[in-house]
C-alpha positions as CSV (number, residue, x, y, z in Angstrom):
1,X,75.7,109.5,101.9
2,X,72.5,109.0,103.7
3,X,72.3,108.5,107.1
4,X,69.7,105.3,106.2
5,X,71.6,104.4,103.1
6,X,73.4,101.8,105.5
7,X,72.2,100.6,108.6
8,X,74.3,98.9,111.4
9,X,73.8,94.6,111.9
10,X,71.9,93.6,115.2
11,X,75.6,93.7,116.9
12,X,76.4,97.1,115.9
13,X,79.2,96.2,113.8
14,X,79.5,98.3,110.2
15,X,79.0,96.5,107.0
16,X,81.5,96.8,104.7
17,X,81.6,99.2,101.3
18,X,83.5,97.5,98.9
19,X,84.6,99.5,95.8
20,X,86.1,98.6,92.3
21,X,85.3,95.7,89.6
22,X,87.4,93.0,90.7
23,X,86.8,93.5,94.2
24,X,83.4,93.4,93.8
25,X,83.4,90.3,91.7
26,X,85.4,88.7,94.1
27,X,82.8,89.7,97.0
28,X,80.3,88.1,94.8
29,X,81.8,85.0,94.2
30,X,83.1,84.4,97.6
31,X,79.5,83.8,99.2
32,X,79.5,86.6,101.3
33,X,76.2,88.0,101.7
34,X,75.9,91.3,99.9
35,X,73.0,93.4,100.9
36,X,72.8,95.7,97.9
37,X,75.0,96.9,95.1
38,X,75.7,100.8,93.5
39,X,76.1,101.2,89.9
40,X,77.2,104.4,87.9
41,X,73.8,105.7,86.1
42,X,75.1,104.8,82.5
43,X,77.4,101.6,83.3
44,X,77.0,98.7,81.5
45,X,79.8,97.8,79.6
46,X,82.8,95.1,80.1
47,X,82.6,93.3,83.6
48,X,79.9,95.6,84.7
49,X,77.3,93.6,82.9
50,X,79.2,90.4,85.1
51,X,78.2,92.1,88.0
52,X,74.9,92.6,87.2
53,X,74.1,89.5,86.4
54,X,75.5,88.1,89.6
55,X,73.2,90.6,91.3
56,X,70.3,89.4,89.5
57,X,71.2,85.6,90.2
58,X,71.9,86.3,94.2
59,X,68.7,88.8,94.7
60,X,70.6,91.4,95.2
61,X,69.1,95.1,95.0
62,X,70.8,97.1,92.1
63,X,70.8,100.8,92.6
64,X,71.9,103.2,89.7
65,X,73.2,106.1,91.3
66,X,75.1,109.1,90.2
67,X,79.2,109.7,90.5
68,X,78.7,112.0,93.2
69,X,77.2,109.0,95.3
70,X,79.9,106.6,94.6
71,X,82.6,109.4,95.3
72,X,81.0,109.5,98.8
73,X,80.6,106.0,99.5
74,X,84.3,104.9,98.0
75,X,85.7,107.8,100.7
76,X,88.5,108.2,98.2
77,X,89.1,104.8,96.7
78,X,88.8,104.2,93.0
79,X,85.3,102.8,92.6
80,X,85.5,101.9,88.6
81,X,81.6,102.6,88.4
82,X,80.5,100.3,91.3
83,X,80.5,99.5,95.2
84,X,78.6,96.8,97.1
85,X,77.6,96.8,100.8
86,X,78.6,93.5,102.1
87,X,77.7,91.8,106.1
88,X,80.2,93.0,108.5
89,X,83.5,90.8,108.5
90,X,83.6,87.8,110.8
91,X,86.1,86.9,112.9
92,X,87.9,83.9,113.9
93,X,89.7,82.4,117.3
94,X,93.1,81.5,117.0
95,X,92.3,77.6,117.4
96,X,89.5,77.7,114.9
97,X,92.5,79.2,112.3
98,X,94.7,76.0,113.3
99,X,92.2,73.4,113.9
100,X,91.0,74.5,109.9
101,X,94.3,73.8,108.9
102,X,94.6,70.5,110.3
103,X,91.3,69.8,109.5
104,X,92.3,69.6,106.0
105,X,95.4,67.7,106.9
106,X,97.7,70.7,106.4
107,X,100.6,72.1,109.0
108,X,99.2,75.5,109.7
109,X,100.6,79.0,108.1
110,X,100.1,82.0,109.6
111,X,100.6,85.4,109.7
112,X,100.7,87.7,112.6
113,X,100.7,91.8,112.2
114,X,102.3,93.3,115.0
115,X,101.6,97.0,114.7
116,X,101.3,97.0,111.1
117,X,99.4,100.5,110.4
118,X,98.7,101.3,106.6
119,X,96.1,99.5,105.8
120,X,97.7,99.0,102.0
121,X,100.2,96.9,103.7
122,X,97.5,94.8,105.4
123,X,95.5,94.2,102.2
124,X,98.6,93.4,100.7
125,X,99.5,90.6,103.0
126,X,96.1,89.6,102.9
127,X,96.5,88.9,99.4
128,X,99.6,86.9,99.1
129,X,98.5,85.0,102.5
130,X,96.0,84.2,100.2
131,X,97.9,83.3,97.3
132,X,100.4,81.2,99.5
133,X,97.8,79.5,100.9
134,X,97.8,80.3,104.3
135,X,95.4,79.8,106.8
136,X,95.0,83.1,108.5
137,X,96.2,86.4,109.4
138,X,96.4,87.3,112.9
139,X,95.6,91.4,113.6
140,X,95.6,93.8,116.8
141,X,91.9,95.0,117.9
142,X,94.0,98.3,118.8
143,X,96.9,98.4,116.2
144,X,95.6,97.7,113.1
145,X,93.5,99.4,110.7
146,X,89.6,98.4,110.2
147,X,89.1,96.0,107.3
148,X,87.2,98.2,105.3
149,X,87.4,98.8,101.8
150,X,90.9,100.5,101.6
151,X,92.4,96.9,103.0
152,X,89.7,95.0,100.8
153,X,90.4,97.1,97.5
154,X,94.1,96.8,98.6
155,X,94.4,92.5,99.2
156,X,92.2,92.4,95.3
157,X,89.9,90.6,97.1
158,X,91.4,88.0,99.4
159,X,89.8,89.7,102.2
160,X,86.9,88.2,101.5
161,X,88.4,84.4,101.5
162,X,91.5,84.5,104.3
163,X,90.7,83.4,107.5
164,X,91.3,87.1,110.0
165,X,91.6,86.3,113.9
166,X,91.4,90.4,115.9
167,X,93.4,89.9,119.6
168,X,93.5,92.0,121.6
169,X,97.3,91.8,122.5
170,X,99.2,90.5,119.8
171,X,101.6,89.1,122.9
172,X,99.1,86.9,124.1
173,X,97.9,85.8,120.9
174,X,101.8,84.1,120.2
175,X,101.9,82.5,123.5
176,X,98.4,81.2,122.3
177,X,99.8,79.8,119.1
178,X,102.8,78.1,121.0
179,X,100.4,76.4,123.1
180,X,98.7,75.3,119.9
181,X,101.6,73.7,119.1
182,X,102.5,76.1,116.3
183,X,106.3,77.4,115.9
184,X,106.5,81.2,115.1
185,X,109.2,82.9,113.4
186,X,109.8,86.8,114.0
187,X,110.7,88.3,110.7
188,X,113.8,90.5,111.8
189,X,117.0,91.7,110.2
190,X,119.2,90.0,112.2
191,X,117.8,86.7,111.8
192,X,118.7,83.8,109.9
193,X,118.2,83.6,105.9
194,X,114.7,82.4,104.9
195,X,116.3,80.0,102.6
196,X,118.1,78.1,105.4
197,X,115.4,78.1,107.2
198,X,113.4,74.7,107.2
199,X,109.8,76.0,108.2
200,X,109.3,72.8,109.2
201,X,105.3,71.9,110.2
202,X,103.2,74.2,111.5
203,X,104.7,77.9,111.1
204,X,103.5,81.1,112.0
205,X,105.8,84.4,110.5
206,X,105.4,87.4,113.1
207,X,105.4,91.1,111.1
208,X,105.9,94.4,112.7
209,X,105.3,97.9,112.1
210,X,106.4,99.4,109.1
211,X,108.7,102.0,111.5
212,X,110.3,100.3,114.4
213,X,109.4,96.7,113.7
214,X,108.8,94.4,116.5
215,X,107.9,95.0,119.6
216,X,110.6,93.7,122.3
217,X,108.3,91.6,124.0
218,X,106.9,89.8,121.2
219,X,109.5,89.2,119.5
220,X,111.3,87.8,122.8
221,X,108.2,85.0,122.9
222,X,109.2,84.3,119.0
223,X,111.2,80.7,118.9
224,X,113.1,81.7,115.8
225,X,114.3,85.0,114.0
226,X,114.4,84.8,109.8
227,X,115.5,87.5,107.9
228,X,115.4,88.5,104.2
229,X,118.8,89.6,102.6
230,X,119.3,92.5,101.3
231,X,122.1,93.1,98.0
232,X,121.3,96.7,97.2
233,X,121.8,99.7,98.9
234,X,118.2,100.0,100.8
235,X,118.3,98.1,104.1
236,X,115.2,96.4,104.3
237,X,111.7,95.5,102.3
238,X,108.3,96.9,103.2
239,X,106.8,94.8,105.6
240,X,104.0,93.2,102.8
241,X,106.9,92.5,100.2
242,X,108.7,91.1,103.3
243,X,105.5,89.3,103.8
244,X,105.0,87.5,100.3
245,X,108.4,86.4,100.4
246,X,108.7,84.9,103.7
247,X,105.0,83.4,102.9
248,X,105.9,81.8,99.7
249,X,109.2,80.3,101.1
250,X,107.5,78.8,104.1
251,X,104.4,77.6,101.6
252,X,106.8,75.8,99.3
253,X,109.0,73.9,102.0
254,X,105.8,73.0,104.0
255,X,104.8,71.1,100.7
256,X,107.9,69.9,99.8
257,X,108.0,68.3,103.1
258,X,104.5,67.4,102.3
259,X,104.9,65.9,99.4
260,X,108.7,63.6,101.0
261,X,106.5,62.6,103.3
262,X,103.7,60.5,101.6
């Protein structure tokens, strides 16, 4: 890659390479601005010729470059023919991510990664954050992979649409949300079973790192502890299937409540 191919914003913050036909897509269509897009000399079949046109309709410059290129600018990812260069990610406060949910008269759900490390797992609960509906996901500035196109490829998308708030201590951030008036649940073994647990208004579900969990003192500033069972012989989920279930389970007795209450 060139050392001019992609050029720093005014705040020295990276724009993004995202790689892959439905990510791409999903860049497109989710407003962000795109400042050019790569394209395998040779591709235009299937939702390639999608892409293009959305290109064409946003003013967006269209490069047809060689394999080699997109090998190099997909740093390993699968690239399907196609990468885009997108605005660096934007941040949010933690009281922008609550006051948003309110604002649209819903209690807030949020998820906070304590320590989480593969940046797989991060897209992943980026993705069904998104697909639960919740209103953010709450990351460390020092542990926690960028969002770059490995947690981009990895959420199919969502990235681009889920509210992200970067703290720098993860401790602070939950005595933030308390003060917001939000309860948060540590997602720990010994807890109680998600499905006795009400998740009653505004909820945010604490996740640690995919090794040793938790950290003490975060999880000693959590108000509750809910735990997913386990039937079979392995002791415990990874931390994004942990995630979706925990998510949807809160999601559905937040509307149910919702709903018993109009």
């Amino acid at each position: 890659m060139e050392k001019n191919e992609i050029h720093s914003g005014d705040d020295g913050r990276e724009p993004m390479v995202v790689v892959g036909r439905n990510p791409v897509l999903e860049l497109f269509e989710s407003g962000r601005t795109i400042e050019k897009l790569y394209v395998q000399r040779g591709e235009r079949e299937g939702s390639i010729s999608k892409i293009f046109s959305l290109a064409k309709s946003q003013a967006v410059p269209v490069l047809e470059v060689d394999k080699k290129r997109l090998d190099t600018l997909a740093q390993g990812n699968a690239h399907q023919g196609v990468a885009a260069v997108a605005g660096a990610l934007s941040y949010v406060s933690l009281a922008d991510m609550v006051s948003g949910a309110r604002a649209k008269g819903q209690p807030p759900l949020i998820v906070v990664c304590d320590g989480i490390e593969d940046p797989h797992n991060i897209g992943a609960i980026l993705r069904s954050a998104d697909g639960a509906g919740a209103h953010g996901v709450v990351i460390s500035k020092r542990h926690c992979p960028a969002i770059g196109q490995t947690v981009f490829k990895a959420s199919a998308g969502a990235a681009a649409y889920v509210p992200i708030a970067k703290v720098s201590n993860i401790a602070a951030a939950v005595d933030e949300l308390k003060r917001l008036g939000v309860w948060v649940y540590a997602a720990s073994a010994d807890g109680r079973r998600y499905s006795e647990v009400d998740f009653d208004g505004a909820c945010a579900i604490v996740l640690g790192n995919e090794g040793c969990g938790i950290s003490r003192l975060v999880r000693e500033k959590c108000d509750f502890a809910v735990s997913v069972p386990m039937y079979g012989r392995v002791s415990s989920l990874n931390v994004s299937a942990a995630a979706a279930v925990l998510l949807y389970a809160a999601s559905e007795k937040q509307r149910k409540s919702e709903t018993n209450t109009i």
